[in-house]
Every structure is written in C-alpha cells, then in structure tokens.
N, C-alpha and C positions, 0 to 999 in steps of 0.2 A: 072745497079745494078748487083753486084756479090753476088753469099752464095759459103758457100763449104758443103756437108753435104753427111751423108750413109743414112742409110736406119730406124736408129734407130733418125733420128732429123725431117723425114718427116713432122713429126704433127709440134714440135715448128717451122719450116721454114711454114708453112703456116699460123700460128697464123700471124709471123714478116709477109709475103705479104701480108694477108690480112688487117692487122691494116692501112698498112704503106698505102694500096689503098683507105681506109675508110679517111684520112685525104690528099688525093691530089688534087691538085687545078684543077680547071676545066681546062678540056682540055686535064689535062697531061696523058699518061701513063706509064707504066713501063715496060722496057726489061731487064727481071733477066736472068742470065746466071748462070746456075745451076753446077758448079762443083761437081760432085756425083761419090762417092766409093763406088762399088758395089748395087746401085739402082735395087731394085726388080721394074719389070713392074708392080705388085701392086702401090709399090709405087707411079710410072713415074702416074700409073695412078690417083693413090690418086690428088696427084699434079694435074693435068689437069683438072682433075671434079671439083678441091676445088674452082679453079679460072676461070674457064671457061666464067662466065657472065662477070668477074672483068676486068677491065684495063689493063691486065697483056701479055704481049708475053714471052712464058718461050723459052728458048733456051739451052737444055741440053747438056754441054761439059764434055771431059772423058779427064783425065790427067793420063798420062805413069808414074802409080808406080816406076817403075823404075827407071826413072828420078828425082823422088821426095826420093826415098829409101834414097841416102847419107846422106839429109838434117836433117832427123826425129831424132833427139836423143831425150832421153828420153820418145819416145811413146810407152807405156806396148804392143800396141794390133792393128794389122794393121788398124783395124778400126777408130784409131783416129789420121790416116794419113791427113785427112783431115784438121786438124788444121794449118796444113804446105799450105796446096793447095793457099792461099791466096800471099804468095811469088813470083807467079809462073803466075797471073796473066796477063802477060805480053807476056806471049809464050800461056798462053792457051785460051786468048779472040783474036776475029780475028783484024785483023790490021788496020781495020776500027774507031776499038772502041778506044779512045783516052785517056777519062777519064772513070773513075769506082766508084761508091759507095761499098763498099763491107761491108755489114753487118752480122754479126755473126748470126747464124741461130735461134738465143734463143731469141729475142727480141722483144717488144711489143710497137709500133711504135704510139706515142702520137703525133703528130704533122706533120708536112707536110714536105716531104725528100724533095720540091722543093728550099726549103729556104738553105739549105745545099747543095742543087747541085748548084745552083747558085756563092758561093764563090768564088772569084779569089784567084787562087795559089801564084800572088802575087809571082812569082821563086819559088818555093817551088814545092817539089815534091808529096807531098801529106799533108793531114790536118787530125790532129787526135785530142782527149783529153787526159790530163796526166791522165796517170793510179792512180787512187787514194791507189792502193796495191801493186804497184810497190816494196816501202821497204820494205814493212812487210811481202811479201810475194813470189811475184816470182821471185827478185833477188837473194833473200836466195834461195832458188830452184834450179833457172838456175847455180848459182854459186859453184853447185854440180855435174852437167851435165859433163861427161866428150867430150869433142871437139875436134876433130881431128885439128883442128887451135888453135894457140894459143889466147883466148877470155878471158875481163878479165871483170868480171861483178863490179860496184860500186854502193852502193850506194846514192851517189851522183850524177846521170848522170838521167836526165828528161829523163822516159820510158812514153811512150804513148799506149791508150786500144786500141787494133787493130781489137775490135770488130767491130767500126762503124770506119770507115778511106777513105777518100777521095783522090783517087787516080790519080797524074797525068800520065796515061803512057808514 
C-alpha cells in the first residue's frame, strides 16, 4: 500500500491505517510506503507509536521535488505537491514491489483491503472507480489549467477517483 502525505495529513493517514488494519483478514499484514513532503520527526514519530502493536511495516520514501516541480499545475502551495506524488509511483517504490494499493490519505476503511488486492488486472494497468464529480466538477477545473502540452479535457471521457487505485506496476 502506498499514501502520499506532509505533515498536515499525519492524523487522517492514521485514522485510513488504522481502520483499514481493524478490518484485515487473519494472517495479513500491511507494507505502506509512506511518500512524505516535508515530515517533521514528530510526525515520523506520531506514525510509529500510532501503529506500533498493529500489523503494519511502514517504509518511509522521499520523492525529488524537483522531479515532481514540472508536473504540478495548478498547486497554490508546495505543500500540496503531494497530490502529484502518486504518478510517480513507479520510480519511487523499489523494484521489487510490483503491484500497489494507493489510497488517499483521508479515508476510513470499512472493510477488508484483501478483497481488493486480490483482483486480477485482467491487462489492465490498474483498477479504479468513476469518479462520481468528475463532470460537475474537476473537469470544469482542469479545463482551466493551463498545460504546457496540448490537453484537451471532455466531458464525456470516464474519469476515475485516484483516491483508492489499484496499481499494476
């Protein structure tokens, strides 16, 4: 499992580990890979005491702003670089790790993430849900952005919530 988070999502990324260890099947546990911009060692250590009994092996990775800088339009504030960090997955988990859950750091996990990692991709690069505001709301948005590439947003074209996304790497 991947998050991306600063230092201001600490607490809700621990609600989402926590919930999501509270409904896992026996046996399992979980290796999150913590993408963090700018993590205070308070934090690192928030983190480590909240799940320390729990299931959980964190593995904290550091992604090259720099590398991420081009991508971000439209971010007011470097702090919500992180919303990009999920992109990037690919260069910043080790080469070992294949597939990825990547869940958004705000979420309160009702059920058991084994049923979900289990899915076959099926060719498919990854498995998401349609975004249910996709029209009404962030392609009007996006469609303001301006893009160094030419992109042309519709909509008509099935956008999917990249909050919870099942990644083949």
């Amino acid at each position: 499992m991947a998050a991306a988070v600063n230092d201001f999502y600490i607490t809700p990324l621990l609600v989402t580990l926590r919930s999501a260890c509270r409904h896992l099947s026996a046996g399992w546990g979980l290796e999150v890979f913590i993408l963090g911009y700018q993590i205070s060692d308070e934090g690192r250590r928030r983190v480590e005491t909240s799940l320390r009994a729990l299931p959980v092996r964190v593995r904290w990775q550091t992604l090259d702003l720099d590398a991420v800088r081009p991508y971000w339009p439209g971010i007011h504030n470097e702090g919500d670089v992180t919303a990009y960090y999920r992109l990037f997955l690919g260069e910043a988990l080790p080469a070992t790790v294949t597939r990825v859950l990547f869940l958004d750091a705000d979420l309160l996990i009702e059920g058991d993430l084994a049923a979900l990692w289990n899915l076959p991709f099926d060719a498919h690069v990854a498995q998401a849900v349609p975004d249910a505001y996709a029209r009404q709301l962030h392609v009007a948005r996006l469609s303001r952005v301006s893009f160094t590439e030419d992109i042309q947003f519709s909509t008509d074209t099935p956008y999917f919530n990249a909050g919870v996304i099942l990644i083949d790497l």
